[in-house]
C-alpha atoms as one frame of an Amber mdcrd trajectory, in Angstrom:
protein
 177.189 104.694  59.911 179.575 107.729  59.696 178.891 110.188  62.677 179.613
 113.080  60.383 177.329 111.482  57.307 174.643 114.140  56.169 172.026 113.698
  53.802 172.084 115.077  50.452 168.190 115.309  49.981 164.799 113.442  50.963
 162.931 110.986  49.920 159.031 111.729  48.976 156.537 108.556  48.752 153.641
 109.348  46.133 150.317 108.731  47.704 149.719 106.322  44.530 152.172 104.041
  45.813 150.160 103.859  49.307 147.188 103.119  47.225 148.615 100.550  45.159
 150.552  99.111  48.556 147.208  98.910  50.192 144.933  97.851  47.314 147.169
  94.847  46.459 147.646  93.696  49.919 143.780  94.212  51.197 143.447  91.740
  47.992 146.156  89.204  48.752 143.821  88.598  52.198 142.014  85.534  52.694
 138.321  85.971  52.355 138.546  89.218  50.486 136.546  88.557  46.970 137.021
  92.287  46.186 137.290  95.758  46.702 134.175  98.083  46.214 134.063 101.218
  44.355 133.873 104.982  45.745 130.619 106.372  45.132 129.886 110.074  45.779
 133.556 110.663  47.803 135.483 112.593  45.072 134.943 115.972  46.625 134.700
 114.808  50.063 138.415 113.598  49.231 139.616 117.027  47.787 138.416 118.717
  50.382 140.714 116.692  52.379 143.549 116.773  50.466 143.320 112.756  50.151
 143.515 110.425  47.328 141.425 107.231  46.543 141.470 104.350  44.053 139.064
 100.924  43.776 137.952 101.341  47.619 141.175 102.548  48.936 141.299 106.431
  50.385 144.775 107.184  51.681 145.033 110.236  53.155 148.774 111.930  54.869
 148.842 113.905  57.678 152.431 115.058  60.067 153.975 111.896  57.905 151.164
 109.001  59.600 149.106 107.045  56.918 145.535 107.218  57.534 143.714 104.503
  55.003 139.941 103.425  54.950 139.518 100.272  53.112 136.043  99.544  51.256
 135.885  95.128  50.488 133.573  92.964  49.277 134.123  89.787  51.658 133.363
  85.830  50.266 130.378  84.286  52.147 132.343  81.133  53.715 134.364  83.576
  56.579 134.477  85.134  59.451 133.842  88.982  59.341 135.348  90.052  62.047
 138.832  88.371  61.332 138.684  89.220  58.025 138.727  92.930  59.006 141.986
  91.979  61.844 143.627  90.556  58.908 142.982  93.490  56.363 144.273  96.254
  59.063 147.035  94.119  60.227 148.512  93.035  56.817 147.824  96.404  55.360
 149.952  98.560  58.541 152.577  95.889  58.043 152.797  96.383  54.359 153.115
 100.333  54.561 155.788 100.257  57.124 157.875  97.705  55.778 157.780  98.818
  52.543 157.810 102.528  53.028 158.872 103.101  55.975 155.658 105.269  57.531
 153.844 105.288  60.445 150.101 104.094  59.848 148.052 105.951  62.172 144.391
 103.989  61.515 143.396 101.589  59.107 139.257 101.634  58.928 137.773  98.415
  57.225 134.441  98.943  55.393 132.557  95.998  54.694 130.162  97.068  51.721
 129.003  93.728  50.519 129.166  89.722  50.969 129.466  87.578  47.492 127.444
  84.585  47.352 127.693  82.431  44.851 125.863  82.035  41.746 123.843  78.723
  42.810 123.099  80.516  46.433 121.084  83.424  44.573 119.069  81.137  42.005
């Protein structure tokens, strides 16, 4: 690159793309049946100046991502590397895509689905 190159602006990531980013990836994991609503966190989030969709609150601070991930996890897996595989994948996504720094990525595991036959 040209020593003398300057840039002619900046480029400004919505926080809905880091919640669509983390929503679809936290999804894509294996073992991950689904993501569970936000209940009672609306003002919590304001307060905060964060933003949260379907059990993903992103929040921006100094330019570092700080996420907290809410899933509903199948029965037939392992919790705990489950949860590796949500913050890993997740951290990778955001930088590769975006370019940011993650700073934390907290997994919250609200529920386990069992199926159908299981509950009967």
């Amino acid at each position: 690159m040209d020593e003398n190159y300057q840039s002619a602006g900046s480029t400004t990531i919505a926080t809905d793309v880091l919640l669509t980013i983390a929503q679809l990836t936290a999804l894509s994991v294996p073992g991950v049946s689904r993501l569970s609503p936000l209940r009672g966190k609306g003002m919590e989030l304001f307060l905060k100046h964060g933003q949260a969709r379907d059990g993903i609150k992103i929040e921006v601070a100094d330019d570092i991502v700080y996420a907290d991930i809410y899933v509903i996890l199948k029965n037939d897996i392992n919790v705990r590397d489950a949860s590796h595989n949500i913050q890993r994948d997740v951290a990778r996504a955001i930088s590769e895509m975006v370019g940011m720094q993650v700073g934390r990525i907290n997994i919250h595991i609200e529920d386990i689905d069992y199926p159908m036959e299981a509950k009967a």
